[in-house]
C-alpha atoms as a printed R data frame, in Angstrom:
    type eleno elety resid chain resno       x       y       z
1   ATOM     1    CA   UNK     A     1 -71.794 -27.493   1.904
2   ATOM     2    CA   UNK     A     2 -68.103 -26.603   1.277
3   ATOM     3    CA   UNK     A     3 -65.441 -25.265   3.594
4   ATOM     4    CA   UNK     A     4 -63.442 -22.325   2.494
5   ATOM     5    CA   UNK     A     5 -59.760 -23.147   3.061
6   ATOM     6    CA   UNK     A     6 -58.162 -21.009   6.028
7   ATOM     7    CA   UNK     A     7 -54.478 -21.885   4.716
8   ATOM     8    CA   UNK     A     8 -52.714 -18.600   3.225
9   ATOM     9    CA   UNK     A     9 -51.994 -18.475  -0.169
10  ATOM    10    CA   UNK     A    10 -48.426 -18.024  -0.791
11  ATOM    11    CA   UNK     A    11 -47.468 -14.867  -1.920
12  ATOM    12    CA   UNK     A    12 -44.996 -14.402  -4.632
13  ATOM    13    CA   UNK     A    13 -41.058 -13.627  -3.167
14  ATOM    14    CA   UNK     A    14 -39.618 -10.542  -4.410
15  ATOM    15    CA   UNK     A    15 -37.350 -11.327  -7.574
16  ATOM    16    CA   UNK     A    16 -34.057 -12.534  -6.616
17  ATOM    17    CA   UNK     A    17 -31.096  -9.847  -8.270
18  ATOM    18    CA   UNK     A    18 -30.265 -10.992 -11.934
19  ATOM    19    CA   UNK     A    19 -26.794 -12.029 -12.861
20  ATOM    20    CA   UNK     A    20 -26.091  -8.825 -14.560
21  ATOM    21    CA   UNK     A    21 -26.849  -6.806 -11.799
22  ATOM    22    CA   UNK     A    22 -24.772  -8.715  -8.979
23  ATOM    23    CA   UNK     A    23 -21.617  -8.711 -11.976
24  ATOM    24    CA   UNK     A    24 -22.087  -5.048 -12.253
25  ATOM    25    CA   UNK     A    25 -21.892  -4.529  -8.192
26  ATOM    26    CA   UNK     A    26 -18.655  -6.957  -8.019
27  ATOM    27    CA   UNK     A    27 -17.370  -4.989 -11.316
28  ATOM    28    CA   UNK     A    28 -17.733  -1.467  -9.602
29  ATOM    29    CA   UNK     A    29 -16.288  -2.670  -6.286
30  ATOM    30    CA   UNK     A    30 -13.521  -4.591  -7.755
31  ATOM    31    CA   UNK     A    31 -12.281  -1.323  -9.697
32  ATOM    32    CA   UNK     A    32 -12.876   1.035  -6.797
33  ATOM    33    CA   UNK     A    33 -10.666  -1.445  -4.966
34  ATOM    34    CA   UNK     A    34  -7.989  -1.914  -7.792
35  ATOM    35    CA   UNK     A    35  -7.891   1.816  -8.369
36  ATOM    36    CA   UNK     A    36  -7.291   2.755  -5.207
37  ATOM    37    CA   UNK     A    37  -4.910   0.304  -3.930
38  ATOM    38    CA   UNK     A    38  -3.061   0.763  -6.866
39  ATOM    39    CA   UNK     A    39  -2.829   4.363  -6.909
40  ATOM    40    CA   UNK     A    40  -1.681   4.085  -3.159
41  ATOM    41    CA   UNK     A    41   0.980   1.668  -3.813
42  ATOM    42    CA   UNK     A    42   2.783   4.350  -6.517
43  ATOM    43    CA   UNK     A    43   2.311   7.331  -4.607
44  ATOM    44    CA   UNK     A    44   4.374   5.089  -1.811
45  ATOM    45    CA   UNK     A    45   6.774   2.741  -3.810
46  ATOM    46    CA   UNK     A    46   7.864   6.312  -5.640
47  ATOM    47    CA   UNK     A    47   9.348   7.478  -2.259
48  ATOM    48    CA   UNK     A    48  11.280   5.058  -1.493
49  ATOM    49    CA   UNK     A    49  15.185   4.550  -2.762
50  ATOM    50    CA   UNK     A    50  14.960   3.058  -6.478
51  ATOM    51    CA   UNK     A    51  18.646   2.567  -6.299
52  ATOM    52    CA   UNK     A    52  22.209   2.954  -4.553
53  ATOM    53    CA   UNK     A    53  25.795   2.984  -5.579
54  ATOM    54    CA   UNK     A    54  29.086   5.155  -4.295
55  ATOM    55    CA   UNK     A    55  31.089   7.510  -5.578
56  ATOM    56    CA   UNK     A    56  35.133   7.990  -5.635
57  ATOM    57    CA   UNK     A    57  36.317  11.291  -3.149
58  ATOM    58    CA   UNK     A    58  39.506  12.007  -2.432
59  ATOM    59    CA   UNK     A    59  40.732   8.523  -2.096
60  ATOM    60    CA   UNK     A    60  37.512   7.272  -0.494
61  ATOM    61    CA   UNK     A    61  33.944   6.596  -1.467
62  ATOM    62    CA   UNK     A    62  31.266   7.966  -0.081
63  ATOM    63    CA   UNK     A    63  27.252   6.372  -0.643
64  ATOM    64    CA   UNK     A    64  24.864   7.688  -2.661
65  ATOM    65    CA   UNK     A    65  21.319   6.788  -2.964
66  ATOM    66    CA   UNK     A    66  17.984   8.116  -5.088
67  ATOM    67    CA   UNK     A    67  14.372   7.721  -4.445
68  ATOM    68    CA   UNK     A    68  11.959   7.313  -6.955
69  ATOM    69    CA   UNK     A    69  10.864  10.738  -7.271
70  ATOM    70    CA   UNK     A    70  14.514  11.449  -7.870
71  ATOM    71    CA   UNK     A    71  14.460   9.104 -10.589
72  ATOM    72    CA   UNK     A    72  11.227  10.219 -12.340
73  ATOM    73    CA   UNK     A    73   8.173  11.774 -11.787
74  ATOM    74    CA   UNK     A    74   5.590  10.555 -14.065
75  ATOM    75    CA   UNK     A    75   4.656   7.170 -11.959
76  ATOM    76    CA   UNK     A    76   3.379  10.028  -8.730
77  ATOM    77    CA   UNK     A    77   1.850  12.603 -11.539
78  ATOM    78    CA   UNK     A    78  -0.044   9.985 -13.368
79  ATOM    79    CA   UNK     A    79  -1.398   7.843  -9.902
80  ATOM    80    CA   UNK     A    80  -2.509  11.476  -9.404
81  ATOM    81    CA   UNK     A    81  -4.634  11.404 -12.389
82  ATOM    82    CA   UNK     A    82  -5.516   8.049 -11.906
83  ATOM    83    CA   UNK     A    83  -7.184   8.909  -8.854
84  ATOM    84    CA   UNK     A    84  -9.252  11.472 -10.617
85  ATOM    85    CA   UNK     A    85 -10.176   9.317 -13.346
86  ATOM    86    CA   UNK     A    86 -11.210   6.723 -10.622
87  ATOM    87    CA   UNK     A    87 -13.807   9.501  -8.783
88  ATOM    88    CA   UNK     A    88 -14.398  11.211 -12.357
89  ATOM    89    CA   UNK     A    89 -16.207   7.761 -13.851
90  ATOM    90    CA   UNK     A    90 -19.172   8.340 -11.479
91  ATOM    91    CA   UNK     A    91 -19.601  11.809 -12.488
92  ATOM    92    CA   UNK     A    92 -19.958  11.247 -16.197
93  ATOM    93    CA   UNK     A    93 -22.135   9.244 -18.166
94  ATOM    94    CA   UNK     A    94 -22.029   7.615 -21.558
95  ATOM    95    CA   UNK     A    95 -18.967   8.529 -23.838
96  ATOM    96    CA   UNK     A    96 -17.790  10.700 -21.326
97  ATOM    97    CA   UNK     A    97 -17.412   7.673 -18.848
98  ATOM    98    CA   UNK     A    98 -15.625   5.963 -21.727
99  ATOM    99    CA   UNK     A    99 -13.473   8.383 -22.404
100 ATOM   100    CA   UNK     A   100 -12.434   8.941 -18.414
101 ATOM   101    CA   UNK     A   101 -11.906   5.100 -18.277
102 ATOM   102    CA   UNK     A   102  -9.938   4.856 -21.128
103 ATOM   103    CA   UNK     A   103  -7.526   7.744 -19.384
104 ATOM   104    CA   UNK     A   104  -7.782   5.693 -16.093
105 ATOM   105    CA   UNK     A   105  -6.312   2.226 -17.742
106 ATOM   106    CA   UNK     A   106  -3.594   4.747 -19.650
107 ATOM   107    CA   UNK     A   107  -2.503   6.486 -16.069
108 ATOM   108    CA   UNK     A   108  -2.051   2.894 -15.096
109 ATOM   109    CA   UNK     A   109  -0.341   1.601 -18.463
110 ATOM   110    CA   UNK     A   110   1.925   4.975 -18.301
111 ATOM   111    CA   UNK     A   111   3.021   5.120 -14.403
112 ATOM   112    CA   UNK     A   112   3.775   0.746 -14.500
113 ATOM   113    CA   UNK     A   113   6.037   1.913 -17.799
114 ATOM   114    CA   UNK     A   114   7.831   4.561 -16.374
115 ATOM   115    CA   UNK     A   115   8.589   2.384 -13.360
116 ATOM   116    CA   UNK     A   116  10.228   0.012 -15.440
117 ATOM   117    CA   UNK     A   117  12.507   2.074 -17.091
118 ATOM   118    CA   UNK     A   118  13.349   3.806 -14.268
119 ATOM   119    CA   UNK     A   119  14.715   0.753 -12.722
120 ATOM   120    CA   UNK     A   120  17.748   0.325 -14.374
121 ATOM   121    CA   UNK     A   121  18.690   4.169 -14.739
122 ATOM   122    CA   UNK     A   122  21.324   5.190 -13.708
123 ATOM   123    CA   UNK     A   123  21.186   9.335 -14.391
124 ATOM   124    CA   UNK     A   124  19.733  10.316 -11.284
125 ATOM   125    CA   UNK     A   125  22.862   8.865  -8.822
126 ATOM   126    CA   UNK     A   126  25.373   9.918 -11.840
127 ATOM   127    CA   UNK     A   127  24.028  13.540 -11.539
128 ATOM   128    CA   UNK     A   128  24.220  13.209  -6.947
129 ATOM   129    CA   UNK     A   129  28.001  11.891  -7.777
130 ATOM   130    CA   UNK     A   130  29.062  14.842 -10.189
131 ATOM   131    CA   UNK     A   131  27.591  17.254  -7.541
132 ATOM   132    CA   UNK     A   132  29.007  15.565  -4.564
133 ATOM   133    CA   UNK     A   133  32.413  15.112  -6.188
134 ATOM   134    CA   UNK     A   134  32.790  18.585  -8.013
135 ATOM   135    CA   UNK     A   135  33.300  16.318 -11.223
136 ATOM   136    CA   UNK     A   136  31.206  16.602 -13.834
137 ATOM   137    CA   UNK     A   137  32.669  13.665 -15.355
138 ATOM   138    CA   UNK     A   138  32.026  11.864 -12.207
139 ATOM   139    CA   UNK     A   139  29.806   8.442 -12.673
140 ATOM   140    CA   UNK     A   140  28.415   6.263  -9.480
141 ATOM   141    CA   UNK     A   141  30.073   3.138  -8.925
142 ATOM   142    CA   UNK     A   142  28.835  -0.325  -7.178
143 ATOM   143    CA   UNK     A   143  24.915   0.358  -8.888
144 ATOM   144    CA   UNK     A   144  22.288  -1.552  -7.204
145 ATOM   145    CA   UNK     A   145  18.552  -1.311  -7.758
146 ATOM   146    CA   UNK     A   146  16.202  -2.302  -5.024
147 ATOM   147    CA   UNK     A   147  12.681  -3.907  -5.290
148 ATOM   148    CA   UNK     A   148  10.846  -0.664  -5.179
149 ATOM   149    CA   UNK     A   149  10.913   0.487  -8.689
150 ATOM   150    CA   UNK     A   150   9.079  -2.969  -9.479
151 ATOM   151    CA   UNK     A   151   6.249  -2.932  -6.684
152 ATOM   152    CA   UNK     A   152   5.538   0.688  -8.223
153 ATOM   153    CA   UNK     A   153   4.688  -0.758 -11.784
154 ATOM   154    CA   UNK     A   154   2.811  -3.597  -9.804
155 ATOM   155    CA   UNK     A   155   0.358  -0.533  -8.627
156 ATOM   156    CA   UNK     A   156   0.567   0.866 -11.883
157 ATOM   157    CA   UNK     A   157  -0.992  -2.505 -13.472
158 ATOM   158    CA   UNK     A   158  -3.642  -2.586 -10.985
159 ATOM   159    CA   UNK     A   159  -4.559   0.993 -12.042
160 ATOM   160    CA   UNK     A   160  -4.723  -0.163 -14.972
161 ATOM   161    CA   UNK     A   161  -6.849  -3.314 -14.383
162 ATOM   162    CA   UNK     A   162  -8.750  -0.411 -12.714
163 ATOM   163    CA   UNK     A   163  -9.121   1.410 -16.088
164 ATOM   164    CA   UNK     A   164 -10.032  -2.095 -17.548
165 ATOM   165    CA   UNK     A   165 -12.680  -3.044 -15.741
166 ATOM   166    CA   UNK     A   166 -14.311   0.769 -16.246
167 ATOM   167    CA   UNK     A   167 -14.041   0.202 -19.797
168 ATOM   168    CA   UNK     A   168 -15.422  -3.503 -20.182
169 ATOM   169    CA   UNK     A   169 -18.325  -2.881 -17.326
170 ATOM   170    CA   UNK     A   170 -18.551   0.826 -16.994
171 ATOM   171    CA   UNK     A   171 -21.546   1.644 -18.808
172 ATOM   172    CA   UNK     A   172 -23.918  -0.208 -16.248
173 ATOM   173    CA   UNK     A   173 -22.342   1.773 -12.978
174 ATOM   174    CA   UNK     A   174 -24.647   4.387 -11.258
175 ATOM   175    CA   UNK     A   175 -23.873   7.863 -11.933
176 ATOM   176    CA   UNK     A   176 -23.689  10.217  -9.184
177 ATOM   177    CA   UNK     A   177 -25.786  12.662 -11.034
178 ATOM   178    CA   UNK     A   178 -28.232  10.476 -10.654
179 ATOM   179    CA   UNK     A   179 -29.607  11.187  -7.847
180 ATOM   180    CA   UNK     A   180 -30.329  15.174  -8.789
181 ATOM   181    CA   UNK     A   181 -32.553  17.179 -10.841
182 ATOM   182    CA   UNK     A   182 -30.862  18.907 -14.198
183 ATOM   183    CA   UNK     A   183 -30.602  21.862 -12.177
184 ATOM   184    CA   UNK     A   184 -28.580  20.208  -9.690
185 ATOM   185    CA   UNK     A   185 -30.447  20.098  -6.312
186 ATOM   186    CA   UNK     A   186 -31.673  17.340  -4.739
187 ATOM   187    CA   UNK     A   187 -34.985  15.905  -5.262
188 ATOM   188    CA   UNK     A   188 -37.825  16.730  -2.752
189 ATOM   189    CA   UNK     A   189 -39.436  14.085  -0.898
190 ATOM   190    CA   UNK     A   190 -43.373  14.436  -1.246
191 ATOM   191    CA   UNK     A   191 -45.070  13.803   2.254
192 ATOM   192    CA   UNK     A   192 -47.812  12.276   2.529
193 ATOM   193    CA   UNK     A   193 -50.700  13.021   4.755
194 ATOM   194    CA   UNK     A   194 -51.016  12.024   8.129
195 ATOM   195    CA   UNK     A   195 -53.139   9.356   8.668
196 ATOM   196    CA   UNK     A   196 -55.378   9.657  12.004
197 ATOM   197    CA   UNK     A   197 -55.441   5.764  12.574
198 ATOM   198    CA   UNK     A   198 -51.420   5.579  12.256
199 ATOM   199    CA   UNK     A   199 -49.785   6.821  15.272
200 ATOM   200    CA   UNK     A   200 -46.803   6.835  13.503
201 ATOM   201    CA   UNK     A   201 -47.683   9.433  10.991
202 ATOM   202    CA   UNK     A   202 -49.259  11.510  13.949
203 ATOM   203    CA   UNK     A   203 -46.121  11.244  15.848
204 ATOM   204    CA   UNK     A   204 -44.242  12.208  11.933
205 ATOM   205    CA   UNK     A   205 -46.423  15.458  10.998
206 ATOM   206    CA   UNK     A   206 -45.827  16.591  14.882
207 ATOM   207    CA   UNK     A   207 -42.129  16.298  14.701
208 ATOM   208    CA   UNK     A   208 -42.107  18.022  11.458
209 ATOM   209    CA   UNK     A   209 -44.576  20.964  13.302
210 ATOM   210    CA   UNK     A   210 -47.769  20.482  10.904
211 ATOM   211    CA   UNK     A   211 -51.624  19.843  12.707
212 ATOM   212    CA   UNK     A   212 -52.419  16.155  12.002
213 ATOM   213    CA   UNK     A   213 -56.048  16.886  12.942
214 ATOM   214    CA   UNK     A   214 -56.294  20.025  10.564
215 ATOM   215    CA   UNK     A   215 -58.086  18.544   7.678
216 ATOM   216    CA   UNK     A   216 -56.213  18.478   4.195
């Protein structure tokens, strides 16, 4: 007479995440991270003074000194729209999500360029000295540029590496639509009955004010 083994049989483990899947999680994170930090970084680098120098007075000098924005105003306007890019990717799908990445890695591109060049300009303290001299002919003297023009095209690249990473990995990110009908609301949750032998799902149809003992 044989015995009928009491030992379990193993039961199969649920399918470990594929490759694809975990790169696509550390894509999406990695350019949420980029694009924000970067965006951050130019929105604050562009405040601060991009350069100094002094102008002639009456027999003196007296300091002058320009921010960024004073400098130029496309690294703060595009970080702006890099920003909106960043949320926009989630919103759209397919060529649409190519398209808004495409603008992301270009608000990056355009904002790091714009930094650069602004770094050795020199219009924005020659225009302070005219005004604070009465000279129109009046140029600053003793230029320096500080470090700040350069950490704003450092946020400007990550943008970009932002945009980048939308581009090369994009198409396998969740969409935010998808969690709605076409119409827009939310998908409803379908209950299922209350079973008499789960107090649980007693305890569930009370709190939601239905009869568990009313028969279906």
């Amino acid at each position: 007479m044989g015995y009928v083994s009491a030992v379990p049989v193993p039961q199969p483990r649920a399918a470990a995440a594929t490759p694809a899947a975990t790169g696509s999680r550390r894509s999406l994170a990695a350019a949420l991270f980029l694009g924000a930090v970067g965006a951050t970084v130019v929105l604050l680098a562009a405040g601060r003074i991009w350069a100094e120098g002094s102008a002639s007075v009456g027999g003196g000098t007296v300091s002058l000194d320009a921010k960024g924005s004073d400098v130029t105003g496309v690294p703060t306007a595009l970080a702006i729209v890099g920003l909106a890019a960043l949320v926009a990717v989630f919103a759209v799908r397919r060529a649409g999500r190519l398209l808004v990445a495409a603008l992301l890695a270009l608000s990056g591109a355009g904002a790091a360029t714009a930094a650069l060049i602004g770094a050795s300009d020199t219009g924005a303290l020659d225009e302070k000295a005219a005004r604070t001299t009465g000279d129109a002919a009046s140029t600053v003297e003793a230029l320096t540029h500080t470090v700040w023009p350069y950490v704003t095209a450092a946020g400007g690249v990550l943008i970009l590496l932002a945009g980048l990473l939308a581009l090369r990995y994009g198409r396998r990110w969740p969409s935010m639509s998808g969690r709605y009908e076409r119409d827009g609301s939310p998908r409803a949750r379908k209950e299922r009955p209350a079973d008499p032998d789960r107090p649980e799902d007693l305890w569930k149809a009370l709190d939601r004010g239905e009869d568990p003992t009313r028969e279906g």
